[in-house]
N, C-alpha and C positions, 0 to 999 in steps of 0.2 A: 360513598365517602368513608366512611366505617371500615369498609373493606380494603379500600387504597392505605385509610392511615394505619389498618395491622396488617398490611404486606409492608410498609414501610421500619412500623414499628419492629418486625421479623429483622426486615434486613440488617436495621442496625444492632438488634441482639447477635446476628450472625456473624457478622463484621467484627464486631466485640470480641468474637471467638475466635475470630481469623479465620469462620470455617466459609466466609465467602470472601470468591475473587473474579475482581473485572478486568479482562483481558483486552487488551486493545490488538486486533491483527491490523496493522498499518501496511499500506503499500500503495502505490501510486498505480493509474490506469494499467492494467492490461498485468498487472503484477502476478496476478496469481489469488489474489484476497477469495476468492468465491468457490475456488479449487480445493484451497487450504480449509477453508472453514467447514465446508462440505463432508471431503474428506477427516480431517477432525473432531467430527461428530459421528460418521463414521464408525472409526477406528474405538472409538470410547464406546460406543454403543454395541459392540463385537467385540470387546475385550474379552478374552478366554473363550471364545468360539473363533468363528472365520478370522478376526484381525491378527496380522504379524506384528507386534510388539517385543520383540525382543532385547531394542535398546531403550524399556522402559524397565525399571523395574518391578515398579509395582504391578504390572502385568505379567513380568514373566516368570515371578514369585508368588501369583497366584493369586493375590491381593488385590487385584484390581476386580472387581466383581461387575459390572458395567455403569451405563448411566442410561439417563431416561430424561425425555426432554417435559419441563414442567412450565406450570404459567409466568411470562416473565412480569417485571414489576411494570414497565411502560405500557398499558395495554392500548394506548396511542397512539405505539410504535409496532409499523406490520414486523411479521415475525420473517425470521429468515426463511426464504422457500427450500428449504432441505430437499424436502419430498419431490418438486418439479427438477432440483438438479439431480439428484441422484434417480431420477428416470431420464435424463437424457443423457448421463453416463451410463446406463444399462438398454438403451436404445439401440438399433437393430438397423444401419451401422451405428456404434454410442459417439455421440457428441459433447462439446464443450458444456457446460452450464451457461444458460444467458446472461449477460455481464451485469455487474448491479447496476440500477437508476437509482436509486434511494437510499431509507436508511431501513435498516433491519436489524432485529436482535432475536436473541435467542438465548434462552436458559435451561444450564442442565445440571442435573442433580447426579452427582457422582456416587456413588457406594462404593467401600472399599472395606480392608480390614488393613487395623494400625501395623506396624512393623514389629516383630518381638512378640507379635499374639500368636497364638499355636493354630493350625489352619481350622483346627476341629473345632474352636469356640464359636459361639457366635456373635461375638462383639463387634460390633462392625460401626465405621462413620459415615458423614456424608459430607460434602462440598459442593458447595453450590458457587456455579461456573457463569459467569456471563459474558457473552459473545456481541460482540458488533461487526454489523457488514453495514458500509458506505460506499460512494462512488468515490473511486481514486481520485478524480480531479476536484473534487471538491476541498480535498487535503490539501492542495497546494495552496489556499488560499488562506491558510493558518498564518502564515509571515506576514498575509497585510496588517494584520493586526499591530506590527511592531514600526507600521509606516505610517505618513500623510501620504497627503495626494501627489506634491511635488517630489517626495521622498522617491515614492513608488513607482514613479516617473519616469525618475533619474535611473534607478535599479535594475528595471525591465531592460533584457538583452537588445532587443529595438532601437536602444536608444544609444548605441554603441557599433559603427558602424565598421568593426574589425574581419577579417579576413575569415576569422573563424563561427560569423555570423553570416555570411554571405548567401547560404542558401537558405537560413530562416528566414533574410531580408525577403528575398527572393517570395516567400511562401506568403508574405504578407505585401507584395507589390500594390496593391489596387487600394489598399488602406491609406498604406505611406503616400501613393501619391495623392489619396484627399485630405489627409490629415497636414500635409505639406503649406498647404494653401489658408489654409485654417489661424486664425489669428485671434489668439487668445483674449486680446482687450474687446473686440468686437461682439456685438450685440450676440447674443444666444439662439438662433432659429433650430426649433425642436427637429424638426423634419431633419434637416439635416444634420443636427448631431446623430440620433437613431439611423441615418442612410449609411456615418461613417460607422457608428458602432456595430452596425449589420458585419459592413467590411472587416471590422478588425474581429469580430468573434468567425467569420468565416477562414482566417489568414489563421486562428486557432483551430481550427475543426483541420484545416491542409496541414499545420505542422504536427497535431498528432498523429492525422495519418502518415505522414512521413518519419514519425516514430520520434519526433521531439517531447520530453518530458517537463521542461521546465514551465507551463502554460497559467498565464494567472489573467482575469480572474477563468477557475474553475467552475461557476454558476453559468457562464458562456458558452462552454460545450455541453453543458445537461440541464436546463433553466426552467424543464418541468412546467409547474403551471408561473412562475414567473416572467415567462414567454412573454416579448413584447414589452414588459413595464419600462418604466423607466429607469430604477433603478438600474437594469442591467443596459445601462445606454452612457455608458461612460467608457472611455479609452486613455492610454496616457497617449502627452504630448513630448516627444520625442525631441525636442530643439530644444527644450527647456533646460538653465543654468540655475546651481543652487546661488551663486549671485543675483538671481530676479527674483527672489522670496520675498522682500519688500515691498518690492513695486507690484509683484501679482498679487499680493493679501487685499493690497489699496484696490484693486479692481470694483469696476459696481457689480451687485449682485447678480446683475441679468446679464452679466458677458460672461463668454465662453468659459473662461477660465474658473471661474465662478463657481458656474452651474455644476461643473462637470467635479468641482472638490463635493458640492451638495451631495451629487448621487454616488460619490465616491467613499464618503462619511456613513451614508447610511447604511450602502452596501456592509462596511465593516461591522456595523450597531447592531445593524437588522436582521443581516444573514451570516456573516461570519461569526460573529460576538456570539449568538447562540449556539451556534453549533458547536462551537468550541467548548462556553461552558455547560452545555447539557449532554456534553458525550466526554471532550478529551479530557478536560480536569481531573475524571474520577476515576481514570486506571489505576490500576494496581501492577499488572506484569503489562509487558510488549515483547509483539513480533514484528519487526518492519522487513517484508517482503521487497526484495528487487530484482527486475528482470536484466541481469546482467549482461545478460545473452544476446540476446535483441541488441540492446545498445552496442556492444563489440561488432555483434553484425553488422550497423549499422553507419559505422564510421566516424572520425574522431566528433567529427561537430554533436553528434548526438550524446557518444559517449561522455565527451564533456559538460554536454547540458543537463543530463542525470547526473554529473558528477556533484555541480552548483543545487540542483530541485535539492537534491539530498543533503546535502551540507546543511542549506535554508532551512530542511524542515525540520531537521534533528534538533531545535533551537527554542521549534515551537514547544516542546515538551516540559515535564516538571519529573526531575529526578531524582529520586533523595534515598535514606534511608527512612523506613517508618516505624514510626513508634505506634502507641497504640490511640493516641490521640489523634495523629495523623491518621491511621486508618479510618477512624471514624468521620474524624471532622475533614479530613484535607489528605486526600489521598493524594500520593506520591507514584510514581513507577519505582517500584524498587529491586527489579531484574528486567534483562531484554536481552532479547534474542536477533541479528541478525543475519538472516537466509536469503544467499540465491536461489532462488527457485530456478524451477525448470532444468535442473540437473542430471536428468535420462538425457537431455536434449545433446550431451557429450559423451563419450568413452569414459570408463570408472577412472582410468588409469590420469584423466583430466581433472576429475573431482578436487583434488586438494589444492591444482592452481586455482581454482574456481576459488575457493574460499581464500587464500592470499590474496587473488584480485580484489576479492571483495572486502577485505581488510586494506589494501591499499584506496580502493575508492571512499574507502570510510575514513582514513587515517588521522583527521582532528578532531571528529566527532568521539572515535572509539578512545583514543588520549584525551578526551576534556571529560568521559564517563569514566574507563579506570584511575585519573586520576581524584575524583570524586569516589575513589571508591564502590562504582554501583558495576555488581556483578554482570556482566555481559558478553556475551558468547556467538562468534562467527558461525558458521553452518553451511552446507549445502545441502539441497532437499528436491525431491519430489512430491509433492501433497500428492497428488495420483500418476504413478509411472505409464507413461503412451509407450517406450522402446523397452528393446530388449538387448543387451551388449551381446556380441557376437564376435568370432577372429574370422580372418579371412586372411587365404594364401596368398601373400604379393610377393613376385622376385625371390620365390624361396622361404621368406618370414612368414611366421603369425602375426598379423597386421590385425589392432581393434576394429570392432566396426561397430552400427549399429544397426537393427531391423527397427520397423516402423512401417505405420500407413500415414502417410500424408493428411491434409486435409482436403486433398482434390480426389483423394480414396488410392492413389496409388501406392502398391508396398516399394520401399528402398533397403537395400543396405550400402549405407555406407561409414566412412570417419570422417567427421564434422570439422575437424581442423584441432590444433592445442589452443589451448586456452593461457594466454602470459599468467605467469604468478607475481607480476607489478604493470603500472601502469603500462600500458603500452606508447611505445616513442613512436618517431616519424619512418623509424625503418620497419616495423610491425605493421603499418597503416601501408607501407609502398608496397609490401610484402602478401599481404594478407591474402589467405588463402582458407580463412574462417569458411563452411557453409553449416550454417545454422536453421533448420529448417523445421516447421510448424509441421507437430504431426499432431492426428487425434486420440483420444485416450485407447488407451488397448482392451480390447475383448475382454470380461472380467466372469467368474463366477458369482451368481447372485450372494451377497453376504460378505465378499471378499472383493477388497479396496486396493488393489499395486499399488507401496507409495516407496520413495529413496528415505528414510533417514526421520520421516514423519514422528517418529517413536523417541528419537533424540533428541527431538524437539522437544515433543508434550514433557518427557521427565525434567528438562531446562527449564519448564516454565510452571511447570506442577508437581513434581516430583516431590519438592519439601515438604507442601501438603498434603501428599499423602503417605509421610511414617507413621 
């Protein structure tokens, strides 16, 4: 007890000093979150040895001296597996990192020399960094929070049967038609609410694998030891008008409609409400990772479904400028970074429509932040580079290309397609000649991490703190 309340009492002296900071890496399934953080621990831990940092400065001005991973404050909370990813990126052929189930953190203690000190002194500071890794899908379930049950209802893309849902209807067929049948005044039998909620978290598990990103609730595809309860036995109801809000409230307890706001309320109290406030409240900077790539590959319906997840989630945040009160009492985000990842995964010469797309995918969110004033900055990135850009002779030309090995182990070279610098229209989608393909990380020196732009990053989001 002693020892919990002076690691606490520390922090907040720390705090005080600005010399600690909590970083949220954001991104939704399959984004990149495990690659990035991996790699970003990394890169700081090889500063002025094997890591390329050249678009840091304090790296490349000699000041960055490394860091070192120390006890984090949650000891509650398992620590992020560093050490099992970065052996299966140095594995024999190297592999992906295992994608996260849970939550993890991690703290590292940065060492550095201030800006303006001469190199020979030895006056040197420290910052104390902390790191969060979660499961993507569990982020999306930050917006139930701003819903009821009938709200959330009405919301869910299911419940809107346009032309440009037609193949997530589709992925969710076996739900809809029992949920169809279902009649919300009617008495509540357990068994089969749980038979339809099976259905509708399986018509979730087929649209992510078919590369759908807007999926709520996120407890449904990763439910851990909640497996089974009931709380995760609630679905919405699809026919439902916000003109029936009176007469559904008047319901008796034990009908459908009922039950299902019950398990609907808790879920928010129980599992979301916490998670929210015992992790998201208390950043300080953000990165929200997106895989853009994917989604353009994947075609308009999906592309648009990332387009809405993200709008949604950007919402859930708290943005502001901070003072020193805020720091302590009520943290803020008060810088953010957004990166497409996955940026080997194109020719260099694509890189900067990459980041206009992805300024156009973001377009009200990034105008509701610079108009608030809170510094924020586009990007495109590789947290760990798999290709290598190559020309190849077509017709005469130097044509880009790119090398790579697959992840079925075959090497390619080829050009992956341009990438639009704005939304893409209906003649881009008829047109498409995108191939975007999944390779595995590249062969690497022990000590030395390939990343795109990784260094651009860390200074955007640390760099202030370390003059």
């Amino acid at each position: 007890m002693r020892q919990s309340l002076a690691r606490e009492l520390n922090d907040l002296l720390e705090r005080s000093r600005d010399r600690q900071l909590r970083l949220a890496v954001t991104g939704l399934s399959r984004s990149g979150k495990t690659a990035f953080l991996t790699s970003l621990v990394h890169q700081l831990r090889h500063a002025g040895w094997e890591a390329r940092l050249d678009l840091f400065p304090a790296a490349r001005e000699g000041r960055l001296l490394g860091a070192k991973r120390v006890a984090q404050q949650d000891l509650g909370v398992p620590r992020f597996p560093y050490d099992q990813a970065l052996a299966a990126l140095e594995a024999t052929p190297p592999r992906w990192p295992e994608p996260t189930r849970g939550i993890s953190e991690l703290r590292l203690s940065i060492r550095y020399r201030p800006a303006g000190r001469p190199l020979f002194r030895a006056d040197t500071a420290t910052l104390t960094l902390d790191l969060f890794d979660y499961p993507g899908e569990w982020l999306l379930d930050l917006p139930l929070l701003d819903h009821d049950y009938l709200s959330w209802s009405l919301d869910q893309p299911l419940s809107n049967a346009t032309e440009l849902n037609h193949e997530r209807r589709a992925l969710f067929a076996d739900w809809l038609d029992a949920v169809e049948s279902l009649d919300p005044a009617a008495d509540a039998d357990e068994e089969q609410l749980a038979e339809i909620a099976a259905l509708y978290a399986q018509g979730l598990r087929n649209a992510r694998e078919a590369g759908f990103s807007n999926l709520q609730p996120g407890r449904f595809l990763l439910p851990g030891d909640l497996e089974g309860a009931p709380v995760l036995q609630f679905f919405p109801l699809p026919e439902l008008s916000e003109s029936e809000r009176t007469a559904l409230e008047t319901l008796p307890e034990e009908s459908v409609y009922r039950t299902l706001v019950r398990r609907f309320v808790h879920y928010q109290q129980h599992i979301v409400k916490p998670f929210y406030r015992n992790h998201f409240r208390r950043f300080d900077r953000q990165i929200v990772l997106v895989d853009v790539l994917s989604a353009l590959n994947a075609g308009p319906e999906r592309f648009e479904d990332l387009s809405q997840a993200l709008a949604t989630l950007m919402q859930s945040f708290a943005y502001g400028k901070r003072s020193l009160l805020s720091r302590l009492f009520s943290p803020r985000i008060d810088r953010l970074a957004i990166a497409a990842t996955k940026t080997d995964h194109v020719t260099p010469e694509q890189h900067a429509n990459l980041v206009a797309l992805l300024e156009a995918l973001l377009t009200e969110p990034l105008q509701d932040l610079r108009f608030a004033d809170i510094p924020v900055k586009a990007m495109s990135l590789a947290s760990i580079r798999a290709t290598e850009a190559r020309e190849v002779e077509y017709q005469g030309k130097r044509t880009p290309a790119l090398r790579g090995t697959t992840l079925e182990g075959g090497e390619v070279l080829i050009f992956p397609g341009e990438v639009p610098a704005r939304l893409p229209d209906t003649d881009f989608w008829a047109r498409q000649g995108f191939d975007f393909r999944a390779f595995r990380p590249a062969p690497h020196s022990k000590g030395e991490l390939p990343h795109i732009r990784l260094d651009a990053a860390l200074d955007w989001l640390l760099g202030d703190k370390l003059q």
